[in-house]
GUTOR-598403 format. One line per field, with one value per residue (C-alpha): residue in three letters; residue number from 0; x, y, z; chain. Coordinates in steps of 0.1 Angstrom, whole numbers, plus 2048, in hexadecimal, padded with zeros to 3 digits. Example, Ala and Ser with C-alpha at 12.3 -4.5 7.8 and 13.67 -1.06 7.14 Angstrom:
<lumnus>
residuo	[ALA, SER] .
num	[0, 1] .
X	[87B, 889] .
Y	[7D3, 7F5] .
Z	[84E, 847] .
cadena	[A, A] .
</lumnus>
This chain:
<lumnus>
residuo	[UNK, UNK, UNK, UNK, UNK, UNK, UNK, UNK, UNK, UNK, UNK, UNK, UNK, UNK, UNK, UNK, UNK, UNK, UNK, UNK, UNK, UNK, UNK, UNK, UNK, UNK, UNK, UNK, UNK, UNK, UNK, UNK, UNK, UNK, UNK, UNK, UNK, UNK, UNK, UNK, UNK, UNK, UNK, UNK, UNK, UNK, UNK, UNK, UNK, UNK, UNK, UNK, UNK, UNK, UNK, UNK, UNK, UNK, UNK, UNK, UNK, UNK, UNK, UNK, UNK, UNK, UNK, UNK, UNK, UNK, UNK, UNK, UNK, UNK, UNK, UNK, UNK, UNK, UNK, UNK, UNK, UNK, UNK, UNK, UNK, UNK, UNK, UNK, UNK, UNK, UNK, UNK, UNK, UNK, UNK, UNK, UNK, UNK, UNK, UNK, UNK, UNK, UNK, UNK, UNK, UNK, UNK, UNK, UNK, UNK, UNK, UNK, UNK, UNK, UNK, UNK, UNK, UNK, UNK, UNK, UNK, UNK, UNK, UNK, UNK, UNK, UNK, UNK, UNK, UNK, UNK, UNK, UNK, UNK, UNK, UNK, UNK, UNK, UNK] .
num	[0, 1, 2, 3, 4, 5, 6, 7, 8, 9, 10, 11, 12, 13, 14, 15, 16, 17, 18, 19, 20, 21, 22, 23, 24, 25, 26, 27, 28, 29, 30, 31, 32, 33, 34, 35, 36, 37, 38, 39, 40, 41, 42, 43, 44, 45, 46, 47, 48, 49, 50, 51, 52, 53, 54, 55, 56, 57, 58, 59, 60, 61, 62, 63, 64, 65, 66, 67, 68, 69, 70, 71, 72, 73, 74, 75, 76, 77, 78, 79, 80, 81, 82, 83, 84, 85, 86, 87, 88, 89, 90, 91, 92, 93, 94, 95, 96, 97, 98, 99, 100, 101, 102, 103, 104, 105, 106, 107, 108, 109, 110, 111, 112, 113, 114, 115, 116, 117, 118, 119, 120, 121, 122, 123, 124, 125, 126, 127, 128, 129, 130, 131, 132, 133, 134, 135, 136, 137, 138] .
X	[867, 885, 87C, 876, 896, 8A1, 888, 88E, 88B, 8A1, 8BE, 8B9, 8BA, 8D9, 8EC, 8E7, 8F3, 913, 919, 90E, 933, 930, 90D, 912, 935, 922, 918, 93C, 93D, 923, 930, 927, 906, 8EC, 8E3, 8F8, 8DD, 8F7, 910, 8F1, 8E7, 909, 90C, 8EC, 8F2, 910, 8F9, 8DD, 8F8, 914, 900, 900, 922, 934, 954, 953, 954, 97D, 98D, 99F, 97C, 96D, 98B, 989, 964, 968, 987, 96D, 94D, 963, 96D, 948, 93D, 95A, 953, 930, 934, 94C, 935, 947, 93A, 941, 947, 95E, 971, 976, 982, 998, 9A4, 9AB, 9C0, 9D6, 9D8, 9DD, 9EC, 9F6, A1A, A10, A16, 9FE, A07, A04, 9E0, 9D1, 9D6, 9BD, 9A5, 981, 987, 9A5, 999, 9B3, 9A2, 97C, 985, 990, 970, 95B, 96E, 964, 943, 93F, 951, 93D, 921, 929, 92F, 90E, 8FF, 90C, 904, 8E1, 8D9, 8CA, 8DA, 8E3, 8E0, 8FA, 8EA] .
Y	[D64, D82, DA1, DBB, DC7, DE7, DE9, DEF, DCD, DC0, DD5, DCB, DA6, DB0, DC3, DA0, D8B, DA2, DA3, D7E, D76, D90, D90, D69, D68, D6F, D44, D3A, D41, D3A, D51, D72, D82, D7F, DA5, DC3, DD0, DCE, DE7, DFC, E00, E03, E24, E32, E48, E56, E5D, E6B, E80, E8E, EAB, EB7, EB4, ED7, EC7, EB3, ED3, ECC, EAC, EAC, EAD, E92, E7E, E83, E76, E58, E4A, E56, E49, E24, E23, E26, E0B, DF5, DFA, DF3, DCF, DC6, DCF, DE2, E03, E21, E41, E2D, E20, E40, E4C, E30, E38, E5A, E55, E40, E5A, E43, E53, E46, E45, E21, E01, DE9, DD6, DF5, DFE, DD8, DDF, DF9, DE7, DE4, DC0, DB7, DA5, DBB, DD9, DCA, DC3, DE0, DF1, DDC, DEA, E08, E02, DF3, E0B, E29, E13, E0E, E34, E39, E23, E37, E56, E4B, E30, E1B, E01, E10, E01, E02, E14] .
Z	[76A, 768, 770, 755, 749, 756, 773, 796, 79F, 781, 78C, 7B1, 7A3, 78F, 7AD, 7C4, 7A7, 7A2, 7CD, 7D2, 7E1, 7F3, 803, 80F, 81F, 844, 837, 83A, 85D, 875, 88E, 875, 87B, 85D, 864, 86D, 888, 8A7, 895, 889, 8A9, 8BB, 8A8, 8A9, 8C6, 8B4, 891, 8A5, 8BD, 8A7, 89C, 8B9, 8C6, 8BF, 8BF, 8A5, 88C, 88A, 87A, 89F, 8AD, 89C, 8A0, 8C5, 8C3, 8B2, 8C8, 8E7, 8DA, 8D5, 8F7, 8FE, 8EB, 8F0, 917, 910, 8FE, 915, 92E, 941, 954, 93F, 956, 96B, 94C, 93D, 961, 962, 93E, 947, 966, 950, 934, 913, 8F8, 8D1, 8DC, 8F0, 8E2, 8DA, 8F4, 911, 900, 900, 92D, 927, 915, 923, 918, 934, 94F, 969, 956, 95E, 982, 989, 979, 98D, 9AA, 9A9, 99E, 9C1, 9D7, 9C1, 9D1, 9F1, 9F4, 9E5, 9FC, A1C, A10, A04, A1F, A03, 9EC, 9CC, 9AD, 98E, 971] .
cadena	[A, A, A, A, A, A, A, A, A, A, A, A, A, A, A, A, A, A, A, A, A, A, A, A, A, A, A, A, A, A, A, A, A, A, A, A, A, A, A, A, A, A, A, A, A, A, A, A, A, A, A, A, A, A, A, A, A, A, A, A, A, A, A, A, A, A, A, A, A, A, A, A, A, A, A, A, A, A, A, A, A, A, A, A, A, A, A, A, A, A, A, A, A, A, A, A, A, A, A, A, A, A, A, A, A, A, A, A, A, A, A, A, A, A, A, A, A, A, A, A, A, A, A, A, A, A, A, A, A, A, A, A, A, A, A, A, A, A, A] .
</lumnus>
């Protein structure tokens, strides 16, 4: 039975017949995720945060806050400890004028970049520990 022509539910039927290609490439490789709730929620806290972020009211601004809020996220999925990366990123001031190449040794992805993360995780640690007299716990 088709839908009643003109309905709601015969122009959804129509706009999944027109996108079919489209809608079922994630089948052609089993690797791609059937729904898109990771990046949903990987930008949440940038949605829900942005209105507040007074910076953001220049082209500049914004601009700043998305190359920020990536470093974030990529630091995140890489699982790598996020104030210390951004510390880390800062002491070795990247800029556009690097090369690919000079930009992929900052990646949270590198594994000279993750050890030297974890690093200072631990010696952050250890200094919390002596100052604390109690095992500290990465957050």
């Amino acid at each position: 039975q088709n839908p009643t022509r003109g309905s709601r539910m015969d122009k959804a039927v129509t706009y999944i017949q027109n996108r079919r290609s489209y809608l079922s490439t994630y089948l052609e490789d089993g690797r791609c995720s059937f729904s898109n709730n990771l990046s949903e929620n990987a930008i949440r806290p940038f949605t829900v945060g942005r209105k507040n972020w007074l910076f953001c009211d220049t082209p500049n601004g914004a601009q700043a806050s998305a190359v920020v809020y990536t470093m974030v996220e990529m630091a995140k999925a890489n699982g790598v400890n996020v104030y210390h990366y951004l510390t880390y990123l800062l002491e070795k001031v990247p800029n556009d004028r690097m090369s690919d190449d000079e930009l992929e040794l900052l990646a949270p992805w590198n594994e000279t970049v993750k050890a030297e993360i974890e690093h200072r995780v631990n010696e952050s640690n250890q200094l919390y520990v002596n100052c604390q007299g109690a095992p500290a716990t990465e957050k």
